[in-house]
Each structure stands twice: as C-alpha cells, then as structure tokens.
N, C-alpha and C positions, 0 to 999 in steps of 0.2 A: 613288879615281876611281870605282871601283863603286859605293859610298854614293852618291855624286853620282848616279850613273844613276839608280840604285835607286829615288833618292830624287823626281828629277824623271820619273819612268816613273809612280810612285803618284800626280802631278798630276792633278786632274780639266781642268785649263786642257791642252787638244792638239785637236791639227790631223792629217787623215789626208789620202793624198794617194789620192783615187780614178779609176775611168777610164768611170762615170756620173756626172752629174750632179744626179742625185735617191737619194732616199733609198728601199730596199727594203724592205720586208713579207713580201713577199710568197713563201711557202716554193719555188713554182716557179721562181723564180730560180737557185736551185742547178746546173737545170741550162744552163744559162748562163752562169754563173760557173764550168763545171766546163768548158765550151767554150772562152771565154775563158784559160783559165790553158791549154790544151794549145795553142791555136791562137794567142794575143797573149802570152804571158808574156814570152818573149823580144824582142818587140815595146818591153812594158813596160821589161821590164831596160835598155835603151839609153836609153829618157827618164830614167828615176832617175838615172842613171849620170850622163848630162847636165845634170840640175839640181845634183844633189850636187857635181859638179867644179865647177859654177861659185859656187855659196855655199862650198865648200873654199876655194879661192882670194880668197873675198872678205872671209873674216874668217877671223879667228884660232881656231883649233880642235886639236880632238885627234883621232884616230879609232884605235877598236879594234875587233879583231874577236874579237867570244867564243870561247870554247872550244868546240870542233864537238861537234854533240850528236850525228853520225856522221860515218864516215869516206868520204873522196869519192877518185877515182885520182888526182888532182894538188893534196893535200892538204898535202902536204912544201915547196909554194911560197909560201906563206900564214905569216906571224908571227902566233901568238894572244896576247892580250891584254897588247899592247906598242901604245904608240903606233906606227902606219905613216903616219904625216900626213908624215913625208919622205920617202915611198917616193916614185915617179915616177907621173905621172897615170894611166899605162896599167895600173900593179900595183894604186894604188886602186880605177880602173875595174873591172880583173879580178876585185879582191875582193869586189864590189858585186853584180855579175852572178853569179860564182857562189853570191854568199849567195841573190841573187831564186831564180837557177834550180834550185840544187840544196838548198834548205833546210839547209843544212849548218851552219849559225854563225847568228851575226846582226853588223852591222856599227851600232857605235854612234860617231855622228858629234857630240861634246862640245864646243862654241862655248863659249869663256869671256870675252866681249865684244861682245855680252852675253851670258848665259849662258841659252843655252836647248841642246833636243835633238835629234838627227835620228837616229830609229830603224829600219832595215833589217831586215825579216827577210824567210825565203822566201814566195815567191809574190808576192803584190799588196799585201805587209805594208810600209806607211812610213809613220810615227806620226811629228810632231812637237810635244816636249812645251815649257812655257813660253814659247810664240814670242812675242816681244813685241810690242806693237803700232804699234809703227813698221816692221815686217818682213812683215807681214801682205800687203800691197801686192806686197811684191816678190816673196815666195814666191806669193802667187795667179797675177802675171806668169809669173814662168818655169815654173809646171805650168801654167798654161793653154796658156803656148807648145807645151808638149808634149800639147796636146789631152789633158790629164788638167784632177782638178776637185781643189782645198783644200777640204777640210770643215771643217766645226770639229765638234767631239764632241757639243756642245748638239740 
C-alpha cells in the first residue's frame, strides 16, 4: 500500500488545493501566509474535511494515517497505518482536522477506481496526485464551493 503512495506521491501529474487564486513570487507573502495559518487554518480544516467526506463516500477508497512524526494529547484515539475507511464520518473527519491543525501524521486518501491520491498533511498541505481527467470538473466543483482554488502543479 505504501509503494503505491510512494509511488503516485513521486508523479509530476497533481493538483493542490489552495485558499488564492493566483500564483506567489513574491517573498513578502510569508507574512501573510503566517497570518493566514493562525487566524484561517481552522477555518481551512472544516472545508477539507468537507470535500474529502464527500469524494470518501463517492468512490471506493482506502485511507490511512501515517505514523505521527510527534506525539499530540489525544493521540491513543487514532489507528496508524491501518485502513480507517470504516470508521464513522466524525472519526475520519477528526482524523482530518487534526492532521491540518496539529501537523502530527498525514492522512493518505487511496481511490482504487480510479486509482489516483488525496494527500493530507499539516497546515494548508492537500496534494492530489494522478486525478484523472474526468474528475477534474468535480474536484474544481466542490473546492470552489468551499471558496478554495484546484491548481494544477504546471
């Protein structure tokens, strides 16, 4: 299952889900982006959360969450690197939000039909790698719905 990640992770073909619409340069950004993650991050984590439950439910997938690269206080409620794709919505959702907020893990979302990736990590990090191009459409749909932008990597 890792190989697979791994392996569609090293794709130059991905999509990232941003919360501008244009592409930065520019180094004074940072501090904007350093505003942004204290003051929207949590903001952010609830749209993720809401896109990813609804492509969870709409195809058939896997999801895991890595091994924490540290320890967080309610770490003991979390299964690492086991499918949780039957847990219940609210323990994915949980899982989601606290990967955004507390950079602890990453939560990797493995669609085998068709087979592309939805990559979680902390902060404002969601990477989707081989999305195929009949899916394009829909994921632009529901991040735009959440007044977020699909980039594509080009």
């Amino acid at each position: 299952m890792y190989e697979l990640i791994d392996l569609l992770q090293a794709s130059k073909n991905y999509y990232f889900v941003d919360y501008v619409p244009y592409t930065i340069n520019n180094p004074n950004f940072l501090e904007l982006e350093e505003y942004f993650e204290y003051q929207y991050l949590s903001e952010f984590a609830e749209k993720i959360v809401r896109i990813a439950l609804k492509v969870i439910y709409l195809y058939p997938c896997q999801i895991y969450l890595t091994a924490p690269d540290k320890i967080i206080s309610d770490q003991e409620e979390f299964s690492f690197d086991v499918d949780i794709r039957n847990s219940t919505p609210e323990k994915i959702a949980n899982a989601i939000r606290q990967v955004i907020l507390t950079d602890f893990s990453s939560v990797q979302i493995l669609f085998s039909n068709p087979e592309f990736l939805v990559s979680i990590g902390g902060g404002f990090s969601v990477t989707i790698y081989n999305l195929p191009k009949d899916m394009i459409i829909l994921f632009e749909q529901l991040v735009n719905h959440e007044g977020l932008f699909l980039k594509n990597n080009v």
